[in-house]
N, C-alpha and C positions, 0 to 999 in steps of 0.2 A: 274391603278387598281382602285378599289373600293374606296380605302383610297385617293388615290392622287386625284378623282374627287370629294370627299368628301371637300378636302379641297382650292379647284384652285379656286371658286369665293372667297371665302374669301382672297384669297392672291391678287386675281387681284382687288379687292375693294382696297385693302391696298394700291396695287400699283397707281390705279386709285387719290385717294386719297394722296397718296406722292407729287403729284405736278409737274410742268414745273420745278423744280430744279435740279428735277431727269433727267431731260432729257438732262442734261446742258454737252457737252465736260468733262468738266475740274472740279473735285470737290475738293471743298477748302481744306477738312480734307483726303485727301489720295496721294497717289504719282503714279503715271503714269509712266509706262516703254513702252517705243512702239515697237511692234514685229509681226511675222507674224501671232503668235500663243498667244492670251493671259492668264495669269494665274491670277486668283484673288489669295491673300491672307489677311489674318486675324491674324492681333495682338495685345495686350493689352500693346498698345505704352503707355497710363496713366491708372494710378490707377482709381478706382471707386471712382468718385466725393460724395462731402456732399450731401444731400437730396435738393433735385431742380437743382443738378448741374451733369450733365452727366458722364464730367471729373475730374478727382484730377491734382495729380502729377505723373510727368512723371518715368517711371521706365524704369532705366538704364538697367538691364541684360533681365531678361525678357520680354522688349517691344525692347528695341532700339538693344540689341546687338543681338534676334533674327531675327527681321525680317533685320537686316543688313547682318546677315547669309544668307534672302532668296535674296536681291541681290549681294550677294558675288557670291551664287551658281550659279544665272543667269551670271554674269559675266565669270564666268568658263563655263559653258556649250556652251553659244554662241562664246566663243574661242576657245570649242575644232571641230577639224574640223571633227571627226570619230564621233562623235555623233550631232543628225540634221542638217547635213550640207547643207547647201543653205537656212535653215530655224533660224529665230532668234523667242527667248523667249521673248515678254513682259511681262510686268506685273501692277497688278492695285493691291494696297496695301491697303486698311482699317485698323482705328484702331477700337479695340473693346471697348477702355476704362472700363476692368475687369468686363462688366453690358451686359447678355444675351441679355435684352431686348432692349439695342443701338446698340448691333452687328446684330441683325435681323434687325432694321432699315436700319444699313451702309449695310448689304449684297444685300437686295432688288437692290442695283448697277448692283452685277452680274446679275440679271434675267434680267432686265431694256430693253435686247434686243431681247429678246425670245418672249415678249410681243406684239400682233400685233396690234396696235389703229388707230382707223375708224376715218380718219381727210378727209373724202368726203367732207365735210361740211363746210370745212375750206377755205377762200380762204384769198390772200392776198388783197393790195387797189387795184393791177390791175387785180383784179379777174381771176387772174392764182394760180393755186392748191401753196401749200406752198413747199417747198424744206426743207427738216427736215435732218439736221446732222443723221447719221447714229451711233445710240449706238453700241460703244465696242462688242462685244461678248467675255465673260469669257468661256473657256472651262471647266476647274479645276480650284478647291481655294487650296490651301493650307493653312490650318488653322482647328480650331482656336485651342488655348493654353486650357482653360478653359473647361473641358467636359461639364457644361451648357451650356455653349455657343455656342459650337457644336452641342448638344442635338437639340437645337434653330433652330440655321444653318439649320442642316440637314434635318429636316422636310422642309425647304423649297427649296432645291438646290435636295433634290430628286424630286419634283415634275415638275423639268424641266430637269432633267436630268445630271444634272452637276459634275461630280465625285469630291470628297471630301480628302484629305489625309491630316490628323494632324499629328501632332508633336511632341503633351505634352497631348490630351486628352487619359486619359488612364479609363474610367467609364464602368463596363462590359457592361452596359445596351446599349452600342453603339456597345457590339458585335452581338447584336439582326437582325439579316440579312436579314428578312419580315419587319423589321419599318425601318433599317439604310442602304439600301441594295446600296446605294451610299458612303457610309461610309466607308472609310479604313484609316489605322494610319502604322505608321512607330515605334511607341511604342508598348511595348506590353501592352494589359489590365489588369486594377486593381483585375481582378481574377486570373492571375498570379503572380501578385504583393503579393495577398493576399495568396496564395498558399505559397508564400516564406516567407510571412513575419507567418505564418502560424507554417512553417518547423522549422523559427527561435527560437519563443518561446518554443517549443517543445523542439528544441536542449539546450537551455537555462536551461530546466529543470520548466516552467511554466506551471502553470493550469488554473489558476485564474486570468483572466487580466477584466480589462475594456476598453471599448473604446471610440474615442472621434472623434468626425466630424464637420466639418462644413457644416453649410445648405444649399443644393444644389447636383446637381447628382454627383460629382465627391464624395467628403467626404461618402453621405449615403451609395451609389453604394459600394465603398470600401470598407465601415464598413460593410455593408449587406453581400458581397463578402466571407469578414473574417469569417462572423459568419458561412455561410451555410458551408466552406469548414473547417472552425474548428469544428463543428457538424459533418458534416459526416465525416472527421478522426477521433474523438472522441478525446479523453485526453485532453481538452481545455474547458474550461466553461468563461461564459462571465458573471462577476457580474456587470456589469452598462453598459448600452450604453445608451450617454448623446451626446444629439447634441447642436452646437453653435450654435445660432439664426444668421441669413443674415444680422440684424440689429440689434447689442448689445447693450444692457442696462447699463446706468453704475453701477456698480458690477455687474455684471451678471458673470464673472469671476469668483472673488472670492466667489459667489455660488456653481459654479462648481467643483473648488476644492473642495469647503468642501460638495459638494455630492458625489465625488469622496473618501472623507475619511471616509464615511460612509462603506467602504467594505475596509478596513485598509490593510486585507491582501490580499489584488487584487495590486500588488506596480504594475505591467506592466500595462503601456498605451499605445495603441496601437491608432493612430493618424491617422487619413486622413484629414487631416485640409489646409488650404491656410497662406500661411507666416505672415501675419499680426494674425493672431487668436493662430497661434504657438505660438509668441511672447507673446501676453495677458498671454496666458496657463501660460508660464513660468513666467513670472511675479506675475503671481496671489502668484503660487505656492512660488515662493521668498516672498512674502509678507506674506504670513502663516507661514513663517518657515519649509520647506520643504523640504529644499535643498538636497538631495542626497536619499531623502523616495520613490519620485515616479522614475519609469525605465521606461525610453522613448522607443517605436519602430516605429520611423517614416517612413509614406511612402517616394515618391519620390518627392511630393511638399514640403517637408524639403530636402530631398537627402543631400548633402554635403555644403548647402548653410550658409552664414555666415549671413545673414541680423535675419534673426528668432531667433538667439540667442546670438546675440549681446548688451552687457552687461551684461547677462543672462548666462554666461559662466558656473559657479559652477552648477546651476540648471540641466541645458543641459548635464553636466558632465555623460557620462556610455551611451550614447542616444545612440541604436543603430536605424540607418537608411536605409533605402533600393533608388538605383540609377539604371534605367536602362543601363546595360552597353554601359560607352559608354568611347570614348576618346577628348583630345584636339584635335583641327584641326587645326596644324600649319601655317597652308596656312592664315586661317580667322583671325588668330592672328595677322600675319604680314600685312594683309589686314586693319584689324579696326585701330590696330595702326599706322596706315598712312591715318586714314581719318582728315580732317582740314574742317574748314569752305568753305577752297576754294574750294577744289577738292570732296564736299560730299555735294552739291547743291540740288541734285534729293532728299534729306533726306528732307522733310520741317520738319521736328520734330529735326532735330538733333542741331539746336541753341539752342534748350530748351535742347536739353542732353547737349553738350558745358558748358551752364551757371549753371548745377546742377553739373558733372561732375566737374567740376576745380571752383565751388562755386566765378563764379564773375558773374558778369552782361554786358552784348554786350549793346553799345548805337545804342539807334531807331529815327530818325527824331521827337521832341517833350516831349522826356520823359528825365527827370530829373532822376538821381542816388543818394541812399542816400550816405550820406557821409561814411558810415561805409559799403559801398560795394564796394568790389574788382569790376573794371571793366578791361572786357575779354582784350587781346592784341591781339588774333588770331593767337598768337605766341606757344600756350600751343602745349603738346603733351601728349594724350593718353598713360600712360603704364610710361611716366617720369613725365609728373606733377600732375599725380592723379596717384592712384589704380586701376588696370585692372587684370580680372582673366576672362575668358571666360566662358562663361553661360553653365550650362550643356545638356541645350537642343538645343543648336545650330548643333550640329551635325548631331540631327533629322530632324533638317529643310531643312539641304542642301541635307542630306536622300530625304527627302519629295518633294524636287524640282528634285530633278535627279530621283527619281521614277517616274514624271510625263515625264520627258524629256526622258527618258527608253520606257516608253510605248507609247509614242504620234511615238521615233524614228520605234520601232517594227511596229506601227500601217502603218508610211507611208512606209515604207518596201513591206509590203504587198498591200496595197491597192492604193499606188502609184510607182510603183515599176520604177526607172531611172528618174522619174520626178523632175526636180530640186525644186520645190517650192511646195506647197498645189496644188492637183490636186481636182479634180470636188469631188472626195469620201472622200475627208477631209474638202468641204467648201460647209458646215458648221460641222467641227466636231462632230460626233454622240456619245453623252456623252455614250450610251450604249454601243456603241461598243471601246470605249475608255476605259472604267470602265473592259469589258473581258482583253483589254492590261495591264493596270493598275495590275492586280490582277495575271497574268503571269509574273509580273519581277522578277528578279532572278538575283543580281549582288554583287559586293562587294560594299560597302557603305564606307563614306568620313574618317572611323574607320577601314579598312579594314573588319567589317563581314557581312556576306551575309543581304541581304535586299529583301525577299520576304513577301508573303502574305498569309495566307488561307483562305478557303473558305468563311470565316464569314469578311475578311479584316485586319487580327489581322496579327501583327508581331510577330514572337517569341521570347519566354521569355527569359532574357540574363539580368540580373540586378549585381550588385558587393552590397554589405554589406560594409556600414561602417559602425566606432564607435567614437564618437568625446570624446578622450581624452587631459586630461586637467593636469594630476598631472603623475610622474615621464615620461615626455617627454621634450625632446629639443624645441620641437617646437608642442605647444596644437593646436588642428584640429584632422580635421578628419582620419580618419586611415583606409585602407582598410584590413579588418576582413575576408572575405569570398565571394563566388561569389553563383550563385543560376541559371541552365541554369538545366531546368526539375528534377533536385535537388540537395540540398544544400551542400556545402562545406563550412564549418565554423573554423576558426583557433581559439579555443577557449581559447588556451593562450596566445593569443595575446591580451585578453580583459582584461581591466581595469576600475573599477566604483567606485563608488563617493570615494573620498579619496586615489586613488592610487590602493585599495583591490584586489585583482586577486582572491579572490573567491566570485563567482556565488551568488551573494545575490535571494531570494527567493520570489516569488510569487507564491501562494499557497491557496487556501483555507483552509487545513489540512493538518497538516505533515500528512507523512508515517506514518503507524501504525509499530509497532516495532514490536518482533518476540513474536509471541502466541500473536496477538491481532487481532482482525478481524473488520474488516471495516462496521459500522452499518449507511447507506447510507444517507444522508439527503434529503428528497423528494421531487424532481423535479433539486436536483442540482448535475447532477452529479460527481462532483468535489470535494464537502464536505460531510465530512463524522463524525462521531465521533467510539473513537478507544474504544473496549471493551475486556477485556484484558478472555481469554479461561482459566474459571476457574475449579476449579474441579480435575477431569481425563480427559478434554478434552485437543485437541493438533488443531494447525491451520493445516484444512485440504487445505483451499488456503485462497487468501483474504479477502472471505464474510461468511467463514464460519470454524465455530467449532466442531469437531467429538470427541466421547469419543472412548478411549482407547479401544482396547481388553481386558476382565477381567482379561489376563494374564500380559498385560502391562501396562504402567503408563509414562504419559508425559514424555519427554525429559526439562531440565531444561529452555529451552527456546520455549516451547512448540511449536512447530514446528515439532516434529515427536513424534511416541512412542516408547518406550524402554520396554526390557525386565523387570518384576521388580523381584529386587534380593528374592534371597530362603533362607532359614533362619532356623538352628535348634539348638535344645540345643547342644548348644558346651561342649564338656568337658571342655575346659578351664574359660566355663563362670562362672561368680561369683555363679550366681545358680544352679552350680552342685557343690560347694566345697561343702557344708552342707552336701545333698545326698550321695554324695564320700564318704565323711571322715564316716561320719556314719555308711555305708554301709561296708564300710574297716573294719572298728573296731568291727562292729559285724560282721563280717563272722570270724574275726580273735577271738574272743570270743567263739563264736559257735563251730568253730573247735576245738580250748584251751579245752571247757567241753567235746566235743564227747570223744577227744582222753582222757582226763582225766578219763571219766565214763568208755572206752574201757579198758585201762589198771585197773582197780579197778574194773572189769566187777562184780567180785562176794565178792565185800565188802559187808556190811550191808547195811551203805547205799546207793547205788546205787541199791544193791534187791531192800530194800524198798520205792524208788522212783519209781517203775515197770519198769523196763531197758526196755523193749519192747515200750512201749510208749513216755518211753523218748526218747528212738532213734529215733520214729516216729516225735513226737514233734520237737526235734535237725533239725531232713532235713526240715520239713518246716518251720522254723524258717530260716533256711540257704536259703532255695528257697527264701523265701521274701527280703534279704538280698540282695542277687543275682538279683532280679526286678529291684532294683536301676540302675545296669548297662542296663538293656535291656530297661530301662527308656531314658534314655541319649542317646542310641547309636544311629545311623543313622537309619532312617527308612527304609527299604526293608523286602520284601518277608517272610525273614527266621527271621529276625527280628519282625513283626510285628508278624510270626506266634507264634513265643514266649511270647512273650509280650501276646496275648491272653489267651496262655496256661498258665502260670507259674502267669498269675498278679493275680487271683483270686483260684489259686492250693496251694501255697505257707499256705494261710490263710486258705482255707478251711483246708489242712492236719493238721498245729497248734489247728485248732480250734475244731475239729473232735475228736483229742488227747486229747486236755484239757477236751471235752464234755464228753465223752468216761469216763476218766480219774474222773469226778465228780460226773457224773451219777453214778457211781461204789463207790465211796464212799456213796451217798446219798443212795442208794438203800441198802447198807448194813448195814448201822445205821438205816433205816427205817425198816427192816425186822425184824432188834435186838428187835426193840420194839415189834412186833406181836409175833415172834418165835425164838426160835434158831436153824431152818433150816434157811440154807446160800441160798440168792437168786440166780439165775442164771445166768448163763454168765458171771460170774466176774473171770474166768481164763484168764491167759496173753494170751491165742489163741482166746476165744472167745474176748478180748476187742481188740486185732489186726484186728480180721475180723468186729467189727462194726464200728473202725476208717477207714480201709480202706472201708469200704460199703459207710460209709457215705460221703467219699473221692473220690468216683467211681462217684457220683452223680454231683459234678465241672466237674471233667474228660470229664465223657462223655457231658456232658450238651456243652463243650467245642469243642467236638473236629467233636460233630454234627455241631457246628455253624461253624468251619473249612472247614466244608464241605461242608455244605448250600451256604455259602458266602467266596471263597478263600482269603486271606488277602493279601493286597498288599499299596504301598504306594502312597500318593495323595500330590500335594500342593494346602495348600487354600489359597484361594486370598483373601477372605472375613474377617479373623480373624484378619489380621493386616494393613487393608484397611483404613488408616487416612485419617482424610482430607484434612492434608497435603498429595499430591505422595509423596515428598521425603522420609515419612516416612512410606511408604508403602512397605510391605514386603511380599513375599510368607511365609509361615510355610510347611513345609515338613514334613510329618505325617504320621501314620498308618491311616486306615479307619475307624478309631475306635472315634465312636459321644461321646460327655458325658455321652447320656444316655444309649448308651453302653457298658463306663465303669462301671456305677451304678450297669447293670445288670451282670455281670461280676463278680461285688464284693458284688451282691444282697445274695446270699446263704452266702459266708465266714461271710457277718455281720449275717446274722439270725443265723446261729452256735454259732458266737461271743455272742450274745443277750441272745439264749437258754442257753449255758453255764455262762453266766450274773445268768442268774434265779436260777441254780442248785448249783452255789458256796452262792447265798445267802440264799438258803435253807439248805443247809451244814454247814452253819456258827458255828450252834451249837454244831458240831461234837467235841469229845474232841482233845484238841491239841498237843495231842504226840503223835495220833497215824494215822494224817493223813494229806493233803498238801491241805485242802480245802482253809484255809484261806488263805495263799499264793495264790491259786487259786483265790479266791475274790479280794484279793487286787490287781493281773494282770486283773480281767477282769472289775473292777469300774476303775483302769485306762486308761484300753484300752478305754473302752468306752468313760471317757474323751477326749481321744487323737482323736478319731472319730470325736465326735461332734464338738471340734472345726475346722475336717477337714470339713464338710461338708460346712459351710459357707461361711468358707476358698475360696472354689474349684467353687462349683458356685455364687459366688457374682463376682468372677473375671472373667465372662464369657463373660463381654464385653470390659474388660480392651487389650489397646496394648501389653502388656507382658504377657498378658495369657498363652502361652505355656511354657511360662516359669514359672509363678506364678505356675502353675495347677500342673505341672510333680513337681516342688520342692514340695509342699503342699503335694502331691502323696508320694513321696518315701519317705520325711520326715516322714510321718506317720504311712507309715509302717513299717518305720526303728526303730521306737519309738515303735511300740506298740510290736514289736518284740525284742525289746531292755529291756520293761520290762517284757515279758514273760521268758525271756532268764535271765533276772536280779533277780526278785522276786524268781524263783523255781528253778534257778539250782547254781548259786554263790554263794551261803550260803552254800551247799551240796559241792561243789570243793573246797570252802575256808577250811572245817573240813577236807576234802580227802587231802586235799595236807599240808595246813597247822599246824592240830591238828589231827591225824590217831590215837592218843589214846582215842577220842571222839569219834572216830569211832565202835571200841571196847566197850567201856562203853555201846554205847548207843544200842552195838545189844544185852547184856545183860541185857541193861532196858526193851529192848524188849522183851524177852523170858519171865522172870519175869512177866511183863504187861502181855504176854498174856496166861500163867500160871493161871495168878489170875482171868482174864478172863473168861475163862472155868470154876475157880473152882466157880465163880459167877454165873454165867448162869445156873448151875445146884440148884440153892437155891431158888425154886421159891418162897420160901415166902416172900421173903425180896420185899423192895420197887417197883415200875414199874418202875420209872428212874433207880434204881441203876441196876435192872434187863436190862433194856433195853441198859444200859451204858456198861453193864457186855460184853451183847451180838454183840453189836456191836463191843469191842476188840477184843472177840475171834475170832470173821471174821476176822478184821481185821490181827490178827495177824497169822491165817491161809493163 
């Protein structure tokens, strides 16, 4: 394609320029297996050397014990006879020494033969053409560990065709099937990795993590991974992603931490790093005082390994880790621990594992040993004089060779079908059509689970969880917590952190908001939020938001719904009807005490001369007001409220109608005395009954119109007792009756009350044995007082909480009062003589006849004085 001729001179410069070394049989840094078929492979047998220096130190699990897995595999496959038979594997082995840019140098081996160079030119001294050894041809590499390194690789082993199958690179960007289309792994990729490790902190109960890489495809790739698939699941925010520099600084570590503490409550870090940079991490973190603050979730370049945090045990403590599943291979076990110097030849690297391994020194022809090093015997043994635990990605590897051995057998199947060896359609093996074999296997693997591929080269996902615990265990290590195959199984009680704890410690940007608080978002993060707690009448309608109540309802205590709010009315038993009560009791009982006292003494003196017609009038509405009190109190309804309308303003007006009636009749007849002694009109007990009740007709009706106009019925208000606390919010249950409809209600009974005000103080000077003005004045400047301080009383408390209650007590109190001294001033002085002194009774109706005797015989004298004449005149009315 386009891309691959884009970049084939460049490579053949490269290779042009490698040299006659490359052309050599035999190369110093790899090991050679001879076969009919060969496979390259690629492994990071040393660590990445100091700067100028290619290679470090040699690493035991990761270099030596897997590519000894990839000839263990060979040695199984070319023994078994059901798969390739007649055909043997070799192999051509490279180290990478952990540096992308050495491993594309070592791989240029496999092309080496693909390459076709123009040596016309060339002759030997007996000028005959030269005879050039025939390079190798690599079919498949298996390799490499490193995803940059791969990355590397494979741009160049695609451009010749050469199919590729790793073992540990797990980088999504290698599932890219247009740049890596030679490319397949027997791992699965860090975007399934990150999908689990993803599912993890989710089940953890985390929002807030950061993340931590090391620089190169495999760390970014994964962190990158994490981030798009934790975005688009959503509930995962990322406060930091801080990458390890290729080439660290010293402190450059303890930088990191302390940019990493800049977001405190981010404790989860989620790691793609390479084992030497894990270990720094932890370190740093020990060295800050750290130890149990940050919550590890490491990929599978930690997995279950001990070298990364070693020493570092407390730090590491709670770390959960992700491992693609996989198992020991007893077989390889039994294998490496029987390898020796003698019988493990083809290794050229393995005396340097030897002398690291059992920490002695092998003697060389020339070299001198210091005295304080153990020298080898060649007598040791793997697994009894050192430490041995089997690499976790060994399993991949013999995967990765029996995948190749899988599809090369399928391939001669077909296209050599009974042919014992490589027939014409297999030589020279066509990487393309090896790559379609390749990508069709389907078997069980050296773990027993299947071992296929899709369409991109990817293996599926199959990872186990662990968690390296440290405190309440027999034996600290890692512990398998859950496994993750398209999604997660997690045994969450089986997990333990820092300090033993079995509860879930917390990374979080922001608690929970708690009930009735709504979530006010922080912008661009969505993770953090700040809690605002639904004040008022409002209730949380969900997370982000607060709703007020119904006017009829009022938050629930934890605002989180609404509730009915309770109805409320004067209770009888409330403190503010005992006043009203007792009052009301004792005047009806009063009330009644005079009627029936004036009934039975109907035609005493005085009870004539109190005009019994009017007093009786007087008495009932005096009684009716009496009576308000309870219809004050009672429950409001219908028949209730229609009372309450009728009788609140009937009551007073009849009293006051009486009284008026009652004064006017006096005034008008002392005023008449003075012009003449013709008697004015209408002062008979029918006419003054027909102008109290006239004047009584005018409430009535005024009343029973607005009965009519507007039906009375009961309401609760929500508004009157509306705090701002809910709690103390209450409906009132009520008549329909506003303040300023009880005003006009009792607008007529006070102007009656006011006119009769005017006519008792015009009357004053009436003489006083012959009539009840003054009594009359002194009920109606009381009453008046007992008003005035109602009115202040009644609406000054119009915005008070207890209003229905202040208002209806203020109410009845006052009308019980001002009824109390109508009832008190004009008739208990008259009952007290009737019942208790009856011979006053007597005396005084012959004071009276006498007075009005002299009356008459005065009024006819006109020449005497105009007072005494007009004094005269007005007894004699009177006493008619």
């Amino acid at each position: 394609n386009k891309q691959r001729d884009s970049r084939t001179p460049l490579l053949l410069l490269l290779l042009w320029g490698w040299g006659a070394g490359a052309q050599q049989a035999t190369q110093p840094f790899s090991i050679k297996i001879e076969g009919d078929v060969t496979l390259g492979g690629l492994f990071p047998v040393h660590a990445r050397g100091p700067a100028g220096v290619p290679c470090g130190e040699v690493k035991k699990e990761k270099g030596i014990h897997r590519m000894e897995a990839m000839l263990y595999a060979l040695d199984q496959i070319n023994g078994d006879p059901q798969l390739l038979p007649n055909l043997t594997l070799g192999a051509r082995i490279l180290d990478t020494c952990s540096r992308d840019t050495y491993a594309l140098e070592q791989s240029l081996t496999f092309v080496q033969a693909l390459i076709q160079k123009d040596t016309s030119d060339v002759r030997c001294a007996d000028g005959q053409p030269p005879v050039l050894a025939r390079p190798e041809r690599v079919v498949a590499v298996v390799g490499a560990s490193a995803s940059s390194v791969s990355i590397m690789v494979a741009n160049v082993l695609r451009l010749f065709a050469i199919p590729q199958i790793s073992y540990a690179s797990t980088a999504p960007e290698l599932s890219d099937n247009n740049r890596y289309d030679y490319f397949s792994r027997v791992v699965p990729p860090d975007s399934y990795q990150a999908q689990a490790m993803v599912d993890v902190v989710k089940a953890l109960g985390w929002n807030y993590v950061s993340t931590l890489a090391s620089e190169g495809n495999y760390g970014e790739s994964g962190v990158e991974a994490f981030v798009q698939i934790s975005r688009e699941a959503g509930g995962v925010c990322i406060a930091q992603s801080i990458k390890i520099p290729r080439e660290p600084k010293a402190g450059e570590f303890d930088k990191l931490v302390k940019r990493l503490m800049e977001t405190p409550n981010a404790r989860g870090i989620i790691i793609f790093a390479n084992e030497d940079d894990i270990k720094r991490v932890l370190e740093a973190a020990r060295r800050a005082n750290l130890t149990g603050h940050f919550l590890w979730v490491g990929s599978d370049s930690w997995g279950s390994k001990i070298s990364p945090i070693l020493k570092q045990e407390e730090v590491a403590e709670g770390a959960v880790t992700i491992l693609p599943k996989r198992a020991s291979i007893d077989g390889f076990d039994q294998y490496f621990t029987s390898r020796s110097l003698e019988n493990n030849r083809r290794n050229i690297w393995f005396a340097e594992f030897w002398e690291d391994d059992f920490k002695c020194k092998l003697t060389r022809p020339g070299a001198q040993l210091e005295e304080a090093t153990r020298k080898c015997t060649g007598e040791e043994r793997i697994g009894r004089d050192s430490t041995y635990e089997q690499e976790g990605k060994v399993q991949f590897v013999i995967d990765a060779v029996y995948a190749m051995a899988h599809a090369l057998h399928d391939m001669h199947l077909d296209l050599c079908p009974g042919a014992p060896g490589l027939c014409d359609h297999m030589d020279p093996v066509d990487g393309r059509t090896l790559l379609h074999y390749i990508r069709g296997v389907n078997f069980n693997g050296s773990a027993g689970t299947p071992v296929m591929f899709n369409e991109n080269g990817d293996a599926p996902g199959r990872y186990d969880i662990f968690q390296y615990q440290l405190t309440n265990t027999t034996v600290p290590g890692y512990k398998a917590i859950g496994q993750w195959t398209e999604y997660l199984r997690l045994n969450i009680e089986e997990m333990q952190w820092s300090g033993g704890q079995q509860e879930i410690p917390s990374s979080v940007c922001s608690l929970p908001c708690g009930p009735g608080e709504r979530k006010k978002m922080v912008k661009g993060v969505p993770c953090c939020w700040h809690c605002e707690l639904c004040d008022g009448y409002q209730y949380q309608l969900d997370e982000f938001t607060c709703e007020t109540c119904p006017f009829d309802m009022r938050p629930s205590p934890n605002r989180t719904a609404c509730r009915p709010t309770p109805i409320v009315k004067l209770e009888w038993s409330s403190p503010w009807a005992v006043l009203p009560i007792c009052l009301a009791i004792c005047g009806i009982l009063g009330t009644t005490f005079v009627l029936v006292t004036f009934v039975r003494h109907n035609e005493t003196p005085i009870v004539r001369a109190s005009g019994r017609e009017l007093s009786y009038v007087l008495l009932t509405g005096i009684f009716l007001i009496y009576t308000i009190t309870f219809l004050m109190i009672a429950e409001p309804g219908m028949v209730v409220c229609a009372a309450r309308r009728l009788l609140l303003g009937l009551g007073m007006a009849i009293s006051y109608s009486a009284l008026l009636t009652k004064t006017n009749r006096i005034y008008r007849i002392f005023e008449q005395g003075k012009r003449s002694v013709t008697p004015p009109r209408f002062i008979s007990p029918t006419s003054q009954l027909a102008i109290t009740f006239s004047l009584s007709a005018v409430q009535l009706v005024g009343t029973l119109a607005w009965l009519g106009v507007r039906p009375p019925h009961s309401v609760v208000d929500y508004e009157e007792q509306r705090a701002p606390n809910p709690e103390a919010a209450r409906g009132v249950l009520k008549c329909d009756m506003s303040d300023l409809s009880l005003v006009c209600c009792l607008a007529y009974s006070l102007l009656l009350m006011v006119t009769c005000t005017v006519y008792a103080i015009k009357a004053r000077g009436v003489p006083e044995t012959f009539n009840e003005a003054k009594p009359i004045g002194f009920t109606m400047y009381t009453t008046c007082i007992v008003w005035l301080a109602f009115v202040p009383i009644f609406f000054g408390t119009a915005q008070s909480a207890e209003k229905i209650y202040i208002q209806t007590t203020t109410l009845t109190v006052s009308m019980s009062l001002s009824a109390s001294v109508s009832l008190g001033m004009l008739y208990v002085p008259k009952v007290y003589v009737i019942v208790f002194h009856p011979e006053q009774n007597v005396a005084k109706r012959k004071r009276s006849f006498k007075a009005a005797a002299a009356a008459v015989s005065a009024s006819t004298r006109l020449s005497q004085k105009g007072n005494e004449r007009q004094n005269g005149a007005g007894t004699a009315q009177v006493g008619k």
